[in-house]
DRENDO-1510 file (C-alpha; in Angstrom, 1 decimal, always signed):
<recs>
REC; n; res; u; v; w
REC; 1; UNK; +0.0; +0.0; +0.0 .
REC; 2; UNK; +1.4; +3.4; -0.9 .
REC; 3; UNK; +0.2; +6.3; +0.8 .
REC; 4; UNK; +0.2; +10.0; -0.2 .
REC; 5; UNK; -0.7; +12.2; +2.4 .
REC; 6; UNK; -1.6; +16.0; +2.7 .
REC; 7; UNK; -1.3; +16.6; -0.8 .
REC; 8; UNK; -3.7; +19.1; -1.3 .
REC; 9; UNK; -5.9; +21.6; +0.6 .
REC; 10; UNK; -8.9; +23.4; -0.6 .
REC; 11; UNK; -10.7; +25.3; +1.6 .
REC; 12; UNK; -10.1; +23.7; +4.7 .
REC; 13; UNK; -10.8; +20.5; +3.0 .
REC; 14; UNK; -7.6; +17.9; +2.8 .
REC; 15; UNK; -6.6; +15.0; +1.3 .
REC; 16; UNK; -4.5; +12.1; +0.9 .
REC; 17; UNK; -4.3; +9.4; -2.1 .
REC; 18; UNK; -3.3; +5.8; -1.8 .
REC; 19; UNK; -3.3; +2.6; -3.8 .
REC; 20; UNK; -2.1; -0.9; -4.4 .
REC; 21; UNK; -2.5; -3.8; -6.5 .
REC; 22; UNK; -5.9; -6.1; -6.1 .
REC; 23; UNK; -6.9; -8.6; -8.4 .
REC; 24; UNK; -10.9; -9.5; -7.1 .
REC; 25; UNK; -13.5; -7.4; -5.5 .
REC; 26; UNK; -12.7; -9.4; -2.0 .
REC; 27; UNK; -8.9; -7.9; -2.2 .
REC; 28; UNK; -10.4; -3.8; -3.1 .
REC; 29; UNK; -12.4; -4.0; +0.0 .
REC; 30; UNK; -9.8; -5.6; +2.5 .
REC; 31; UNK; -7.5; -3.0; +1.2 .
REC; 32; UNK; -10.2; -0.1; +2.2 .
REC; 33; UNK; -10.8; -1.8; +5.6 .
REC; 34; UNK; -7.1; -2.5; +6.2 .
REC; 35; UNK; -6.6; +1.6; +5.3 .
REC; 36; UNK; -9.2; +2.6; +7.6 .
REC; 37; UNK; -7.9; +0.6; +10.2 .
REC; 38; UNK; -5.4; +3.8; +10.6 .
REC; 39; UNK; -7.3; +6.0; +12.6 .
REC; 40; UNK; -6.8; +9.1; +10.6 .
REC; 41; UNK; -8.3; +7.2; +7.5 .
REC; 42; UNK; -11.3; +6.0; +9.4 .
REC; 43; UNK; -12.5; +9.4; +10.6 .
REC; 44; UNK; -11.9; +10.8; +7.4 .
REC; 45; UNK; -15.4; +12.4; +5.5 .
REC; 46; UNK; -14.5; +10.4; +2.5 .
REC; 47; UNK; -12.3; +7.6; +1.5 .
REC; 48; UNK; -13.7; +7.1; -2.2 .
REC; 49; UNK; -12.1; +4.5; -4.1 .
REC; 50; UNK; -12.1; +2.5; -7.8 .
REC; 51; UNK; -10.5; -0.2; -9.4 .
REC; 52; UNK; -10.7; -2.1; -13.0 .
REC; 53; UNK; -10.5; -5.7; -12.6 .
REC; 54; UNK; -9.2; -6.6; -15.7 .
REC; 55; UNK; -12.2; -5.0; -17.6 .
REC; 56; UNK; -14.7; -5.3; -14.7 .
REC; 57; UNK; -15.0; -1.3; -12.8 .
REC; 58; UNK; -15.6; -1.2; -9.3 .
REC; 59; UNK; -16.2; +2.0; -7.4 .
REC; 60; UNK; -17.5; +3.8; -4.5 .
REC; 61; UNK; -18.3; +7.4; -3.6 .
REC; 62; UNK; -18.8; +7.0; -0.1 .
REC; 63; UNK; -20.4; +10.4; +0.4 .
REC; 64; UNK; -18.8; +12.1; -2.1 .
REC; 65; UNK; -20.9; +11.8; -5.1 .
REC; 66; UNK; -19.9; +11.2; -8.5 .
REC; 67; UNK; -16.3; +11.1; -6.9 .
REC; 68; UNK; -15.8; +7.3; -7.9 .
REC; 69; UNK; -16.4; +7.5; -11.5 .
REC; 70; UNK; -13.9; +10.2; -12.0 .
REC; 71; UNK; -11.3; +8.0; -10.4 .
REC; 72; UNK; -12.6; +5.2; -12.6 .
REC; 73; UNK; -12.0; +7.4; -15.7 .
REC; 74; UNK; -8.9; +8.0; -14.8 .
REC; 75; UNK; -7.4; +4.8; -14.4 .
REC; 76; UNK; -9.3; +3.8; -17.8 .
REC; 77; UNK; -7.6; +6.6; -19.1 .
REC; 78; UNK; -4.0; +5.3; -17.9 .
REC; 79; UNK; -4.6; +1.9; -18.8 .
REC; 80; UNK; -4.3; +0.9; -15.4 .
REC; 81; UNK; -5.7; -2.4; -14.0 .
REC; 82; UNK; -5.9; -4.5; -10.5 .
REC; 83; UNK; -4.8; -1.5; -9.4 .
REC; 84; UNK; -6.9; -0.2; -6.4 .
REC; 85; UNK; -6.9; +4.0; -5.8 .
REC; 86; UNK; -8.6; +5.7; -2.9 .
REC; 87; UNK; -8.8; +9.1; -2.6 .
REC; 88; UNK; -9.3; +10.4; +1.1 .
REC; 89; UNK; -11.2; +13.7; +1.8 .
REC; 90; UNK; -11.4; +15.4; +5.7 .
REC; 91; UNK; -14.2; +18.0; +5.0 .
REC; 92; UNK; -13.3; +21.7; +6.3 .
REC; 93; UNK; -16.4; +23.5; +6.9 .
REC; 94; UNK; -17.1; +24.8; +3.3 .
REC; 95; UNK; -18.6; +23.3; -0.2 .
REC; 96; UNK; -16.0; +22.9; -3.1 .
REC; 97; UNK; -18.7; +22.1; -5.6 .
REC; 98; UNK; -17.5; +21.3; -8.8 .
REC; 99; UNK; -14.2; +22.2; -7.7 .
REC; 100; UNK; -14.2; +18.9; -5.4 .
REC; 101; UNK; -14.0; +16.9; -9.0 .
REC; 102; UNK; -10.8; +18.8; -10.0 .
REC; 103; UNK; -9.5; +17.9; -6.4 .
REC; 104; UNK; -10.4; +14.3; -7.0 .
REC; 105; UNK; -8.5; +15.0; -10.3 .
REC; 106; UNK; -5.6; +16.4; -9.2 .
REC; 107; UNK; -5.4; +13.1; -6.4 .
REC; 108; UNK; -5.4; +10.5; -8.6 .
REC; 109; UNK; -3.0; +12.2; -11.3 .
REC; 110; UNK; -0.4; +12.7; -7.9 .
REC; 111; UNK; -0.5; +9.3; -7.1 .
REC; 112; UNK; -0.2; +8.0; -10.9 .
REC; 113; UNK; +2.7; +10.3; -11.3 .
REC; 114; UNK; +4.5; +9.2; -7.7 .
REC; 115; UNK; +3.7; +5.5; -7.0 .
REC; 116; UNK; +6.5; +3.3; -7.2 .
REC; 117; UNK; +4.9; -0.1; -8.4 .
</recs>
């Protein structure tokens, strides 16, 4: 598991990104429960996540609607399979809006451009 934290702020709002390689839908959700097993991670407003499995998308917003699909996109984008990416949100006090999509943007493209494996 790689982990990025305090990459960006936006209005109060923080986030981390992390990731790793899964290959079934049993492995992407271990891999959420083992993250928010760090205490930071489970009090977190958001921990939204996806993964293609081979050609199978999984996702989840978990609050933060619409959030899983961009992350989705993005790894079709990259060509990136079994590879699970969750991008963790602690809400500061005010609404991004459409601005909270770039954010989720600008996680995912961190990670894919600092991950090791």
């Amino acid at each position: 598991m790689e982990q990025f934290d305090k990459i960006l702020t936006d209005r109060g709002s923080k986030y981390a990104v992390s990731g790793g390689p899964v290959t079934s839908r049993a492995e992407a959700l271990e891999f959420i429960k083992t993250l928010r097993r760090q205490k930071k991670f489970a009090k977190a407003t958001h921990n939204t996540w996806a993964v293609l499995l081979g050609d199978i998308p999984l996702k989840n917003d978990d609050g933060e609607s619409g959030a899983g699909i961009v992350i989705l996109r993005m790894l079709e984008r990259e060509g990136l399979r079994d590879h699970i990416v969750v991008v963790t949100r602690w809400y500061g006090g005010k609404h991004l809006g459409g601005d909270r999509f770039r954010r989720v943007q600008d996680a995912v493209r961190y990670y894919l451009d600092n991950r090791t494996g």
